[in-house]
C-alpha positions as CSV (number, residue, x, y, z in Angstrom):
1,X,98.7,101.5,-22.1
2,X,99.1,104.5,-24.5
3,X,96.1,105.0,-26.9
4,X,97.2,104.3,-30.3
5,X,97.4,107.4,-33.0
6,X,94.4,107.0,-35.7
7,X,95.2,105.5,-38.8
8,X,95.4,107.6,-41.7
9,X,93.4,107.5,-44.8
10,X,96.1,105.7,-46.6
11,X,96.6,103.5,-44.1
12,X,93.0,102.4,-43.8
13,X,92.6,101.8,-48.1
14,X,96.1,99.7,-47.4
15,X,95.3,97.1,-44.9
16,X,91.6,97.1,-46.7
17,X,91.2,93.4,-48.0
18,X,90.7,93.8,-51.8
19,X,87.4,91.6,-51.7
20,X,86.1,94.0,-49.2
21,X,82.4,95.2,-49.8
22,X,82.7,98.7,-49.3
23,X,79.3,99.4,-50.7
24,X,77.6,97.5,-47.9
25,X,79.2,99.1,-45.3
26,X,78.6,102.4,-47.1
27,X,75.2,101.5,-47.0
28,X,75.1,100.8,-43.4
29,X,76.0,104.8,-42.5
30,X,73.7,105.7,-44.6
31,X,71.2,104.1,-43.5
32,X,72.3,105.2,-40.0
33,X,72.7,109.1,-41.2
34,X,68.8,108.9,-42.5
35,X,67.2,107.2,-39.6
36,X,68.9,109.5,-36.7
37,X,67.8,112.7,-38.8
38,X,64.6,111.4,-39.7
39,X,64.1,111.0,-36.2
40,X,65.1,114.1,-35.0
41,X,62.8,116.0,-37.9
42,X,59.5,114.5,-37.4
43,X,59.7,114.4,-33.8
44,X,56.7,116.8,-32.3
45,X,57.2,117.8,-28.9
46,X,56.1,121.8,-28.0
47,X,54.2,122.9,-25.1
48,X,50.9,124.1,-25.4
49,X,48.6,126.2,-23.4
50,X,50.8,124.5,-20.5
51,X,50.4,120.9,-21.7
52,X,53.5,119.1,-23.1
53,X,51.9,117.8,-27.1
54,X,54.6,115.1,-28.3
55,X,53.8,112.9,-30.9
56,X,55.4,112.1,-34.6
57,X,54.8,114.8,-38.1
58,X,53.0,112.2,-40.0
59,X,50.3,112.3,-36.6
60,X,49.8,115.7,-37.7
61,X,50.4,116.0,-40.9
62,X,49.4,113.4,-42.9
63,X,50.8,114.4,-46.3
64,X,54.1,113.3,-44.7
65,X,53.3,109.7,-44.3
66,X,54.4,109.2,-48.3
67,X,58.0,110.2,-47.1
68,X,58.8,107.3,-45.1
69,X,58.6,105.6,-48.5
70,X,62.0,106.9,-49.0
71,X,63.4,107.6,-44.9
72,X,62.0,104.1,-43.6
73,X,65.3,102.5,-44.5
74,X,65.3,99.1,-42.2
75,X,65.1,97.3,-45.1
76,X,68.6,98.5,-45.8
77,X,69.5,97.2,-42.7
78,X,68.4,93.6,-43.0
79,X,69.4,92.9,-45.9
80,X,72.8,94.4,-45.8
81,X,72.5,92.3,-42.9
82,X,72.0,89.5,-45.2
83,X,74.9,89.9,-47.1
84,X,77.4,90.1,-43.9
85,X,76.2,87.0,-42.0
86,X,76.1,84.9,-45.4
87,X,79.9,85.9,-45.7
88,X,80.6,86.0,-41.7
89,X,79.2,82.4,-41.6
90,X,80.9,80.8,-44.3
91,X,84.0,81.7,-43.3
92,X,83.5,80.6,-40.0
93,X,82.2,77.4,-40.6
94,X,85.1,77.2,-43.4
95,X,87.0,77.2,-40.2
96,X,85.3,74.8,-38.3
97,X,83.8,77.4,-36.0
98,X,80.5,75.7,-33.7
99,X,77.1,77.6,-35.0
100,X,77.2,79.0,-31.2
101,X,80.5,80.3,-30.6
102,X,79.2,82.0,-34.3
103,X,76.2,83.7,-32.8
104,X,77.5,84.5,-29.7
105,X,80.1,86.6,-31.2
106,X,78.2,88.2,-33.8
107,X,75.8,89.2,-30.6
108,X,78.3,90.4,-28.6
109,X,79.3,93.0,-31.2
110,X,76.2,93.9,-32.0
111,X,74.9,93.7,-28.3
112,X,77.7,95.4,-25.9
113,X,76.9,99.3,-26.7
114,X,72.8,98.8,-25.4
115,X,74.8,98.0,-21.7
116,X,75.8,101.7,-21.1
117,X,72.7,102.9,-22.7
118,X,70.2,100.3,-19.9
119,X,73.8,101.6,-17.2
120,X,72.8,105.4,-17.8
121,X,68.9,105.5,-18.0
122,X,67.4,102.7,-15.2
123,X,69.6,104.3,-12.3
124,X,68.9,108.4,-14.0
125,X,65.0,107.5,-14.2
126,X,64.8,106.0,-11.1
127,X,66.8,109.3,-9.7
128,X,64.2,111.9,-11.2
129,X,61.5,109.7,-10.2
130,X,62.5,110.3,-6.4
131,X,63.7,113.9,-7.1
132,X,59.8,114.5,-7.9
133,X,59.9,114.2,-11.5
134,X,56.5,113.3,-12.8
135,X,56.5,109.3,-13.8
136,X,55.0,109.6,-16.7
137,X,57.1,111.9,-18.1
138,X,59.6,109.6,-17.1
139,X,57.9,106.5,-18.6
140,X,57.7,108.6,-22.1
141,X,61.4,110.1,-21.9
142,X,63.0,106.8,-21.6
143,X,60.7,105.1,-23.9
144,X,61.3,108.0,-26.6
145,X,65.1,106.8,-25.6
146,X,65.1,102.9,-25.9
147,X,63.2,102.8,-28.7
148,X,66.4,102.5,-31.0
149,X,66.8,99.1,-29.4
150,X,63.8,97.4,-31.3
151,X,66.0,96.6,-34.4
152,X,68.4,94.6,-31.4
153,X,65.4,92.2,-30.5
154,X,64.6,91.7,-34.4
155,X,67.6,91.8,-35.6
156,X,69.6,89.3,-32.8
157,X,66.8,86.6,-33.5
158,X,67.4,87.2,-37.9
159,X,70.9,86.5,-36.7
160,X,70.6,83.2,-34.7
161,X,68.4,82.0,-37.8
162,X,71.2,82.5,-40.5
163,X,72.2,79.2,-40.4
164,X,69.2,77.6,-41.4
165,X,68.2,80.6,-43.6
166,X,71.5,80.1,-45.9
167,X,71.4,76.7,-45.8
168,X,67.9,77.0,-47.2
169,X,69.0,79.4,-49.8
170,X,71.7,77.8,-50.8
171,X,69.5,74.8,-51.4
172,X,65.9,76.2,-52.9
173,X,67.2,79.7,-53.6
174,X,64.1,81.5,-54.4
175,X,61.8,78.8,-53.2
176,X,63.5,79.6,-49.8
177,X,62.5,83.4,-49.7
178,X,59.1,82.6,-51.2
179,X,58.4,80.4,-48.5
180,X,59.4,83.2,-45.5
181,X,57.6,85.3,-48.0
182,X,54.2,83.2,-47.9
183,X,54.5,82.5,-44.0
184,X,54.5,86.5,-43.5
185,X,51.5,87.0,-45.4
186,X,49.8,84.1,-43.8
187,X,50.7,85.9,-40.4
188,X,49.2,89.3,-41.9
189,X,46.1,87.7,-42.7
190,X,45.3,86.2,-39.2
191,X,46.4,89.7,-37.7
192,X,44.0,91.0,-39.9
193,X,41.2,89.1,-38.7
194,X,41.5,89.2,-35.3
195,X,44.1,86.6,-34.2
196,X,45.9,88.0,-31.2
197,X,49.4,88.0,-31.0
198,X,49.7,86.0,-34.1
199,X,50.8,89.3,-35.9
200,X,53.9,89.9,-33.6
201,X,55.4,86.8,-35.1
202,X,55.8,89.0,-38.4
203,X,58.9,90.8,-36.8
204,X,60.7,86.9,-37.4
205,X,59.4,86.6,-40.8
206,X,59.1,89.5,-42.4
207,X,62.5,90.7,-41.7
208,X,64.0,87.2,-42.1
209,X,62.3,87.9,-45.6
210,X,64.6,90.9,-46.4
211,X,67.1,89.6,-44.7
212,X,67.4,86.9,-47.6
213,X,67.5,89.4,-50.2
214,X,71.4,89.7,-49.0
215,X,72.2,86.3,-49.4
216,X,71.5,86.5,-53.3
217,X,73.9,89.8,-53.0
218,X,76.4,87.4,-51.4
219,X,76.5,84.9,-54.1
220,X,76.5,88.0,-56.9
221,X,73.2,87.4,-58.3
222,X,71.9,91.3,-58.1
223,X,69.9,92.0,-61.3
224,X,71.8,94.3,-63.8
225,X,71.0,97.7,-64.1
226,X,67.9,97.4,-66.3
227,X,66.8,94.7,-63.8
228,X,67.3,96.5,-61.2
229,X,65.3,99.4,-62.3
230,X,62.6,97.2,-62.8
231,X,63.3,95.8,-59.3
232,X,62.8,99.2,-58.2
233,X,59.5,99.7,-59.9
234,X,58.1,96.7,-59.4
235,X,58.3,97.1,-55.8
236,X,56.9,100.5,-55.6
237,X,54.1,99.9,-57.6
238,X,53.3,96.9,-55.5
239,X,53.5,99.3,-52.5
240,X,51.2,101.6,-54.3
241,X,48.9,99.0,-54.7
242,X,48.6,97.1,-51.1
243,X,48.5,101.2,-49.5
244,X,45.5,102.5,-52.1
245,X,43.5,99.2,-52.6
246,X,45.1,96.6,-50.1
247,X,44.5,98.8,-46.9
248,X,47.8,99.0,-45.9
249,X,48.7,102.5,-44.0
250,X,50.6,104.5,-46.4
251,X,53.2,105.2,-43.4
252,X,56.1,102.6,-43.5
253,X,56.7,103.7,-39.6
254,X,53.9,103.8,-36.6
255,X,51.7,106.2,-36.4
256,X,49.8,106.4,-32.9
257,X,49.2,102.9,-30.6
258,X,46.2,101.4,-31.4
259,X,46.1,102.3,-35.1
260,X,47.0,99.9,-37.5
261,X,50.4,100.0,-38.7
262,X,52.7,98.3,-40.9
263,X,55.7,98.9,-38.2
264,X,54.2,97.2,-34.7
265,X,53.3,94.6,-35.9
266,X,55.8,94.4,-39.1
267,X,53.5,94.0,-42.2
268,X,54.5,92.8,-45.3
269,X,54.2,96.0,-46.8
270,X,58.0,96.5,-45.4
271,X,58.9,93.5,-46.8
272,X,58.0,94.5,-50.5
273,X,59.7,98.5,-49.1
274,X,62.7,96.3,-49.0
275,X,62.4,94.7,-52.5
276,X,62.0,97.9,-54.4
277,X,65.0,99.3,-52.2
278,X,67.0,96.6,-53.0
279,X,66.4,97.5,-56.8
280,X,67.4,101.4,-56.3
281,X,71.1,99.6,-54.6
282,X,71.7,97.2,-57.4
283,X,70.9,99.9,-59.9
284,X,73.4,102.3,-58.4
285,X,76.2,99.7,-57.2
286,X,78.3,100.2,-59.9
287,X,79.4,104.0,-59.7
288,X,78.9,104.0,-56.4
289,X,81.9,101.6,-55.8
290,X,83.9,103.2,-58.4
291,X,83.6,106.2,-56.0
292,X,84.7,104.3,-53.3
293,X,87.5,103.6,-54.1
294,X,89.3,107.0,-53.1
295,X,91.2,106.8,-50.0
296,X,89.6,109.9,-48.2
297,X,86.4,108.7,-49.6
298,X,86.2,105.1,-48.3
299,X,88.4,106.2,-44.9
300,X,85.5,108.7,-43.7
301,X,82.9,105.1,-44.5
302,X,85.0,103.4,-42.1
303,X,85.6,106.5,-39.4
304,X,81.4,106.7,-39.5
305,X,81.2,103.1,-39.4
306,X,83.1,102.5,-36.2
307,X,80.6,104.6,-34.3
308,X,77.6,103.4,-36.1
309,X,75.9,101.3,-33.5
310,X,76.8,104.0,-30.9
311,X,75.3,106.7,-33.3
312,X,72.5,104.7,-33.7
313,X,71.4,103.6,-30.1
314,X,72.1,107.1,-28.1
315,X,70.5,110.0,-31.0
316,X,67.5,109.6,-29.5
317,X,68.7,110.2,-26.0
318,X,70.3,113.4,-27.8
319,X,67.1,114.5,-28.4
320,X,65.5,113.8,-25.2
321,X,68.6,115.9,-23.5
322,X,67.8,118.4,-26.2
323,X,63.8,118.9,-25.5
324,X,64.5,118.5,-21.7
325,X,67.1,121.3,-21.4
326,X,65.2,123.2,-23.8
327,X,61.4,123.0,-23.7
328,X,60.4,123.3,-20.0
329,X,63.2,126.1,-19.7
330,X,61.4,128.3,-21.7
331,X,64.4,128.7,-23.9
332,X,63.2,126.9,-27.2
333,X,60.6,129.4,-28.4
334,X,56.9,128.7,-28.5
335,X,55.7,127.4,-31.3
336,X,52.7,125.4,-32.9
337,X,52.4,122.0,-33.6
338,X,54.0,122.1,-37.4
339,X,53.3,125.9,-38.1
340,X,55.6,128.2,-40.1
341,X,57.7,128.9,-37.3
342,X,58.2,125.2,-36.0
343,X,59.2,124.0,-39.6
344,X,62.0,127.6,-39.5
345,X,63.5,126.0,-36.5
346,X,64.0,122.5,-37.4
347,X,67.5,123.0,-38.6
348,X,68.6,124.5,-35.1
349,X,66.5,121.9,-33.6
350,X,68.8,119.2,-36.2
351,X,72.2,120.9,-34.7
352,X,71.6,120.7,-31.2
353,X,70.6,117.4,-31.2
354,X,73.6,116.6,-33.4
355,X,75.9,118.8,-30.8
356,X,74.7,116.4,-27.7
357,X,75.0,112.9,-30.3
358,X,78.8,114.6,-30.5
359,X,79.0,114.3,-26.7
360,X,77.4,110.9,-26.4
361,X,79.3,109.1,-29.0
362,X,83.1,110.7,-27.6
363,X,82.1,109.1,-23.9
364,X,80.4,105.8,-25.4
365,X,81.8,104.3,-28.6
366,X,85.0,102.5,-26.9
367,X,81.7,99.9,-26.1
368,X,81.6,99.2,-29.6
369,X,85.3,97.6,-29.5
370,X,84.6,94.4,-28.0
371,X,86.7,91.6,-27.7
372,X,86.1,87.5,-28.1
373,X,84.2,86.0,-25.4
374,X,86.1,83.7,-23.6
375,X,84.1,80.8,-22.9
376,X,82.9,78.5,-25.5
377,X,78.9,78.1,-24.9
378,X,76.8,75.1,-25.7
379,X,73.8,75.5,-28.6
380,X,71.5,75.7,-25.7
381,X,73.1,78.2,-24.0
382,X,73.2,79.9,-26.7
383,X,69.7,79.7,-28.4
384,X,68.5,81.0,-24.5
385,X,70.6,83.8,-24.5
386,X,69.1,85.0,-28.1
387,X,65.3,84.3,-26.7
388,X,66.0,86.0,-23.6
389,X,67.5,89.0,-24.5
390,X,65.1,89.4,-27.6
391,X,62.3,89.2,-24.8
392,X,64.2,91.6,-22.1
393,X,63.9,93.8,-24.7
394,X,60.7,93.9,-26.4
395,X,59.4,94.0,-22.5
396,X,61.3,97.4,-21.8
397,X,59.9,98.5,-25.4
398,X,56.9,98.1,-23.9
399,X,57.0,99.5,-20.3
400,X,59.8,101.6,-21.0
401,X,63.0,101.7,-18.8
402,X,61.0,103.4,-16.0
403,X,58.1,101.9,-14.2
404,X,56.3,103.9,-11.2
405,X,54.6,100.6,-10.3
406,X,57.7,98.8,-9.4
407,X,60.4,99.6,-6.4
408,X,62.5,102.8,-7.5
409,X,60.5,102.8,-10.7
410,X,63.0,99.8,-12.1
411,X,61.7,97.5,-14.3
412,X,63.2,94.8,-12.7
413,X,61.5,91.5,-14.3
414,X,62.6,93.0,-18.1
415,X,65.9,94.0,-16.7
416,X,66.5,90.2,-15.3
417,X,65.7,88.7,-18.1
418,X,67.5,90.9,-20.4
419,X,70.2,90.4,-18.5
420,X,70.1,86.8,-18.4
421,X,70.0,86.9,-21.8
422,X,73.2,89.1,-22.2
423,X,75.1,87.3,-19.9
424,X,74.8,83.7,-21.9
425,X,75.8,85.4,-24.7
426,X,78.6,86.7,-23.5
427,X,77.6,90.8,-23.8
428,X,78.1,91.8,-20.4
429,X,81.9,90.8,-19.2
430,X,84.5,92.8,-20.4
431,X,87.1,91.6,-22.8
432,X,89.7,92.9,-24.5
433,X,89.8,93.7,-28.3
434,X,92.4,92.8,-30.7
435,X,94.9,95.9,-31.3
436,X,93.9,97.8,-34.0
437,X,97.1,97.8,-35.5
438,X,97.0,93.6,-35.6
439,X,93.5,94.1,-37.1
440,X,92.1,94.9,-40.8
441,X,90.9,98.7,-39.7
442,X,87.5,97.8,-41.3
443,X,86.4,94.8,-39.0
444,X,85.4,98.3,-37.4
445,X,82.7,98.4,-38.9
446,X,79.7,97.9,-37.2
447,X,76.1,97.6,-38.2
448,X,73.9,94.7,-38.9
């Protein structure tokens, strides 16, 4: 079948529905934008004295760690998040559409692009592992990789909640997100005294927490712009508070394993991130969608946003490519770790990465135009599918997509029951997606 000519600008601000957010899916590239080149900035990886040194800025340089007070930009995520599945799921129970035929497409979407990603790097590690590559290096190159994929587990489970979550808002409003609010920093406070694995629960709650700040978006209850500057405020003073007397890291990302950390396992610290973020967007909303209503404007949110998902999951493989080509060679000079010369090169460092992205996201976004699955799954199949693919992937987090241990260096046990997961909810066939000309150019879209 031919491939269809783009749409034009016009075209797109046409067949855009007048109710459309714009500023949510604005945010959503954003958000994207900052966390690819954030990554690509503070990642530390020279060679030294003949030892590869990798590692994060803020391990170095701790000054830094006040930056990800403005870069760590989840929050965004979740509860932009928020706003999309309150107005995704009301119109699909509106419709009469079963809670799991709901989550299984919202999955899918959000699911299909980590199959090429888990297509290219299992067979390619396992590859280099017999070619002689050292497995450890392996180990760290496809961790650095699949790291992207965390927000997937968090996010997927967030997702599957939404039903319960809005009906619970939509009943106690603020007494709902107090509650989530209370359980998280019940969670942090058995973490904090020793409780294993108690903490790790905190990636539910926490985000489920900011996830909720959406659903007051959805029913147009943002605070005006006084409000909102208060908002703002409010939460960063907070922030100030629980990082100088609370003992919360001052890093809203991870640091180094083992050190405490408000990202691994999610601290409420994030949570109250989100709350003061949430002020900043309500206090800009206003000119912001005034500006997005130009046709080139809001047609290049819509271009970015069509690739998001594949932006977001393959950048660090970019970099990976980028150090791997580069580093070993000998071609990128020697440098120190963070010295005058390592902070000139950044920007070339930025481009090249952003040159192999290019690449990536021209062979791998059609994954992002997925189609309706065809079956119609029960609510068990479907809450499996969620707790096996958030598990498939938080194991691979862990191990990485390469394990010298196992046969070929495959991490078969994660991969099975990722891919169980996958295939009850309907990720891993094939189907086709609606015509882009029969279909509003922004259900493009993609994000959380």
């Amino acid at each position: 079948m031919p491939s269809q000519r783009p749409l034009t600008a016009e075209e797109v601000h046409r067949l855009t529905p007048p109710d459309r957010n714009r500023f949510a899916d604005l945010l959503r590239v954003i958000s994207i934008i900052v966390v690819v080149v954030g990554h690509w900035l503070i990642a530390v990886v020279v060679v030294s004295d003949g030892e590869w040194v990798t590692g994060r800025l803020l391990e170095f340089v701790p000054a830094t760690r006040w930056a990800t007070w403005v870069f760590q930009v989840m929050p965004l995520f979740f509860f932009v998040g928020g706003y999309a599945n309150a107005a995704s799921w009301s119109a699909a129970a509106a419709r009469g559409v079963p809670w799991a035929v709901w989550v299984r497409r919202r999955s899918r979407r959000l699911l299909r692009p980590v199959v090429p990603l888990l297509a290219l790097w299992v067979p390619l590690a396992a590859l280099l592992g017999l070619a002689g590559v050292p497995g450890e290096l392996l180990q760290l190159g496809s961790q650095v990789a699949f790291i992207p994929a965390w927000f997937l587990a968090a996010y997927v489970l967030v997702v599957a909640a939404a039903r319960p979550t809005f009906a619970a808002h939509r009943r106690w409003g603020l007494g709902a997100l107090v509650g989530l609010v209370a359980v998280a920093v019940a969670v942090d406070a058995a973490h904090l005294s020793g409780t294993p694995v108690v903490g790790y629960t905190n990636f539910f709650w926490v985000w489920a927490a900011v996830h909720q700040l959406g659903y007051f978006w959805y029913d147009s209850r943002l605070p005006g712009s006084l409000g909102a500057v208060g908002l703002a405020l409010g939460g960063y003073a907070v922030l100030a508070l629980l990082t100088t007397v609370g003992g919360y890291p001052v890093a809203m990302i991870g640091i180094e394993p083992g050190q405490r950390s408000n990202n691994s396992p999610t601290s409420i610290a994030l949570f109250v991130l989100g709350v003061a973020q949430f002020g900043v967007v309500a206090a800009v909303r206003d000119p912001v969608e005034r500006w997005l209503r130009r046709t080139r404007t809001w047609a290049w949110v819509v271009a970015a946003g069509a690739v998001a998902m594949t932006v977001y999951l393959w950048h660090q493989t970019a970099l990976v490519v980028v150090a791997a080509l580069t580093i070993p060679t000998g071609i990128w000079p020697e440098t120190g770790v963070a010295d005058l010369r390592w902070w000139l090169l950044r920007p070339l460092w930025v481009v090249l990465c952003g040159l192999v992205l290019v690449v990536l996201v021209r062979v791998f976004a059609r994954f992002e135009r997925v189609g309706e699955p065809r079956s119609r799954p029960g609510r068990i199949r479907a809450a499996v599918g969620v707790v096996a693919t958030t598990a498939g992937i938080g194991l691979l987090l862990a191990g990485g997509l390469y394990d010298p241990a196992q046969t070929a260096g495959m991490p078969l046990t994660a991969l099975g029951v990722l891919f169980a997961g996958l295939g009850a909810l309907g990720v891993i066939r094939n189907h086709p997606a609606a015509d882009l000309r029969t279909a509003e150019p922004t259900e493009q879209v993609t994000g959380p």
